[in-house]
N, C-alpha and C positions, 0 to 999 in steps of 0.2 A: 381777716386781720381785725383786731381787736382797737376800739374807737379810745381814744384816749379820757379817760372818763377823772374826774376826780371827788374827792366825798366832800360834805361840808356836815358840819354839824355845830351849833353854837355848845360854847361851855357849860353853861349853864343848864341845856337836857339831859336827859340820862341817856348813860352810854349804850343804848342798845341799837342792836342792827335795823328796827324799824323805824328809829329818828333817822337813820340816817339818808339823808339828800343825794342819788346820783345825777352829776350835770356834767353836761357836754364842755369843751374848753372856752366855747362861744358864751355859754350862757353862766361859764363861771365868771367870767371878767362883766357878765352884761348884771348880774347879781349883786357885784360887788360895789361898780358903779349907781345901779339902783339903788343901794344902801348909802352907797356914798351922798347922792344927790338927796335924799331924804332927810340924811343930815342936814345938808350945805340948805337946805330948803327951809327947814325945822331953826334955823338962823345960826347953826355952827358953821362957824366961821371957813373957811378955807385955811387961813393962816392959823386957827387950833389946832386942824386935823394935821396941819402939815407940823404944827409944834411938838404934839402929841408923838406923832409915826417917825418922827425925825424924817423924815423927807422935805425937799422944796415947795415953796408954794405953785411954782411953776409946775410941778409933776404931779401934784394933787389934784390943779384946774385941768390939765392935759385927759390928766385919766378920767377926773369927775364929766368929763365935754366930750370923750370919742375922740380924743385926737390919737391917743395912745394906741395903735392896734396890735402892739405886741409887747408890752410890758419887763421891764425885768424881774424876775423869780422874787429876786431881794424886793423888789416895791411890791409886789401882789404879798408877801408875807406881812409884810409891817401893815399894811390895811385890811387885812385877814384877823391881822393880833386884834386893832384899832379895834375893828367889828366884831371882835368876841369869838373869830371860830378858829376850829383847828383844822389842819390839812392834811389827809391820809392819802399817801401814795399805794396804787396796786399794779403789778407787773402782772 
């Protein structure tokens, strides 16, 4: 059985198959979080990120903290955009 993998790559690389990132589902939300918190660290606010992504400040702190351990699709996209990458799905 085939592990659920997804790709990351920011926008700004070139599009080729050796930028490209494969990470487990664990360590895409644990990535994305790490980006997150590096912001929120770097002094971007919680309530920019959440102004930016159109999401709540409550679901920004949720996910930037590990409360969140299973996200909705729609929230991992809008802080995917936030942090510059795109998302390739493979069956």
């Amino acid at each position: 059985m085939k592990s659920n993998v997804v790709q990351l790559r920011t926008t700004s690389q070139a599009k080729t198959k050796q930028q490209l990132k494969r990470i487990s589902r664990n360590q895409f939300r644990d990535t994305i979080q790490t980006e997150l918190r590096a912001l929120y660290f770097g002094k971007t606010k919680m309530q920019q990120i959440a102004a930016d992504t159109g999401l709540c400040v409550t679901t920004v702190s949720r996910f930037i903290n590990g409360d969140t351990k299973e996200p909705r699709a729609s929230t991992v996209f809008k802080l995917l955009e936030y942090l510059g990458y795109e998302i390739f799905a493979e069956r």
